[in-house]
C-alpha positions, -999 to 999 in steps of 0.1 A, spaced: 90 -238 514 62 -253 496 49 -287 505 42 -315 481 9 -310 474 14 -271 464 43 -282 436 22 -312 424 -6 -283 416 15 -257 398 23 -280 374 -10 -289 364 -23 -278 332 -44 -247 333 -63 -222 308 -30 -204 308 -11 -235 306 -27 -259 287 -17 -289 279 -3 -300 245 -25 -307 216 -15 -338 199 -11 -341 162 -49 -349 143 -50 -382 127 -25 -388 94 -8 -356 101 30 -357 94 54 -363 121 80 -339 112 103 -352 142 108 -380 122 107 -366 90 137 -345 104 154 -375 122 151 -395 86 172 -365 72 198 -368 95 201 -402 90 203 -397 50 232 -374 57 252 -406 70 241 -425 40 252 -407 11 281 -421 -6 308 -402 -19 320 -406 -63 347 -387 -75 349 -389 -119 376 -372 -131 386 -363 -162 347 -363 -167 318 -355 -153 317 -352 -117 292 -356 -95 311 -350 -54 291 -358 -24 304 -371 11 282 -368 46 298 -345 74 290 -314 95 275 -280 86 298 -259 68 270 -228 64 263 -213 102 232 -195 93 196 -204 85 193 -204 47 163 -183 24 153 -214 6 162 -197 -26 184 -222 -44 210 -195 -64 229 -211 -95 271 -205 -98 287 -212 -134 325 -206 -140 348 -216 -173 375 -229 -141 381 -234 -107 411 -239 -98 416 -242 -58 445 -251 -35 433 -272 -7 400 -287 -9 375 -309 7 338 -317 10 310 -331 29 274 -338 36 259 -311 57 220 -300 63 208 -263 59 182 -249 77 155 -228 73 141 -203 97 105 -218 115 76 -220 89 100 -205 60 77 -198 31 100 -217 8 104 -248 29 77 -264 6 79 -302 16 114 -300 29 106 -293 67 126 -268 64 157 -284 58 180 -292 30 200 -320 21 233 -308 4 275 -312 -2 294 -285 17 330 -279 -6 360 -257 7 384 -244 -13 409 -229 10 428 -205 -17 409 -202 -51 404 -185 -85 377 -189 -109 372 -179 -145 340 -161 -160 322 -165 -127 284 -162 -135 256 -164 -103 224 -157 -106 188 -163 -87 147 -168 -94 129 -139 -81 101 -150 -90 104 -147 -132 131 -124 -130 164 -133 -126 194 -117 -104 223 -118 -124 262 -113 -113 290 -120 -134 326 -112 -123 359 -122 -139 356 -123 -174 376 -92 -183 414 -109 -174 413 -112 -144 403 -137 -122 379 -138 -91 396 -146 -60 386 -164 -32 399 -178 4 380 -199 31 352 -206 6 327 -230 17 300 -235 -5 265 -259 0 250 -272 -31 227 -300 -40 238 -300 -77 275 -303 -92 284 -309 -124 323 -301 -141 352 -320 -155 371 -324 -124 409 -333 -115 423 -337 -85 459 -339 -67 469 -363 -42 431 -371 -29 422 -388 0 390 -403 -5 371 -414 27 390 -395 60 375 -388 91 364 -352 83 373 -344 116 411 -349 107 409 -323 77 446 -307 78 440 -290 41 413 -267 47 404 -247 78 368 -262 81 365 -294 92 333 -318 96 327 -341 127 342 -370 147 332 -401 125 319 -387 93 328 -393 56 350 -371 40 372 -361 11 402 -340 3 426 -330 -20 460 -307 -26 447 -289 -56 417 -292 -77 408 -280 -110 370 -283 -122 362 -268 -158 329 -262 -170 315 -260 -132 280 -253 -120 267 -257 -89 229 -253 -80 236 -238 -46 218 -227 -11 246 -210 8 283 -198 11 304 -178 32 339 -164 22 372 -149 44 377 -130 9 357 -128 -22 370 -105 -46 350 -95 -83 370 -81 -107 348 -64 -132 318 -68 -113 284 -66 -131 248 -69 -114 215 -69 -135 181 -79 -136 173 -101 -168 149 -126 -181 174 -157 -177 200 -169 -154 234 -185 -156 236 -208 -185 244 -244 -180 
């Protein structure tokens, strides 16, 4: 066994093992950049407008388990019309040194909504390239897109919006309309039904148990999703 001395010297510092170069002088400290991020996820309140437009946010949990491109993708639909619904505040993350984390740190503020059982109308998604656009439009033939287990992260939403039998403020932890819940203590919203004409959404991720695209249609094109 090795006595005092001997462990007190393995963990000093060494050219293999050197020690930890602190940050130079008015460099960022992205620790609490990231820990003031966090906190603005607690902070944001939640405004429902319906009947007009609606802007929907609520703090929470992640709904999107994977680290995001950075690419922001744009969703447009004539309706949505979803049977049990809920949203809240979540943060996306990037992988380390993501060349599209810009000044974000690599993480990104934005309003996780589920729609448990779905439809949606003219569904139109498309994403920057670079000055070509990614274009996919679904739905627009007669019959509608289908979705279940849709949780969607955004940063932008816009739509007239209705709702049935909301509860505005629950514990998102105690979610019993959706399958995805947020955590112990945080903000939430949720609704029976919802209906949202004229939607768009400027998004950053979203996961599906079923997506299905009637009519399916990709292209490359000089502009995106009209809002």
């Amino acid at each position: 066994m090795a006595s005092s001395p001997d462990v007190t010297s393995s963990a000093e510092h060494t050219p293999d093992h050197p020690r930890p170069e602190s940050p130079p002088p008015g460099a960022p400290d992205r620790r609490g950049r990231v820990r003031l991020r966090r906190a603005a996820v607690l902070a944001v309140p939640a405004t429902v407008v319906v009947a007009g437009l609606a802007v929907l946010t609520a703090p929470g949990a992640l709904g999107v388990q994977f680290a995001i491109s950075g690419m922001p993708f744009v969703v447009t639909a004539d309706k949505l019309e979803g049977d049990g619904f809920a949203q809240f505040g979540s943060l996306d993350h990037m992988i380390e040194n993501s060349p599209n984390e810009g000044d974000t740190g690599g993480q990104v503020l934005v309003v996780t909504s589920v729609v448990k059982s779905g439809k949606l109308t003219n569904l139109c998604q498309s994403v920057d390239l670079g000055g070509v656009q990614l274009v996919l439009t679904a739905g627009d033939k007669g019959t509608k897109v289908a979705v279940e287990n849709l949780a969607i992260d955004s940063d932008d939403i816009t739509g007239d919006a209705a709702f049935n039998n909301i509860e505005i403020g629950r514990d998102a932890s105690t979610f019993d309309k959706v399958d995805t819940r947020g955590l112990p203590g945080v903000y939430g919203q949720q609704a029976d039904k919802v209906v949202i004409n004229n939607l768009y959404q400027h998004n950053y991720a979203a996961t599906a148990a079923v997506f299905k695209l009637p009519g399916l249609h990709m292209r490359f094109g000089g502009e995106g999703c009209p809002r």
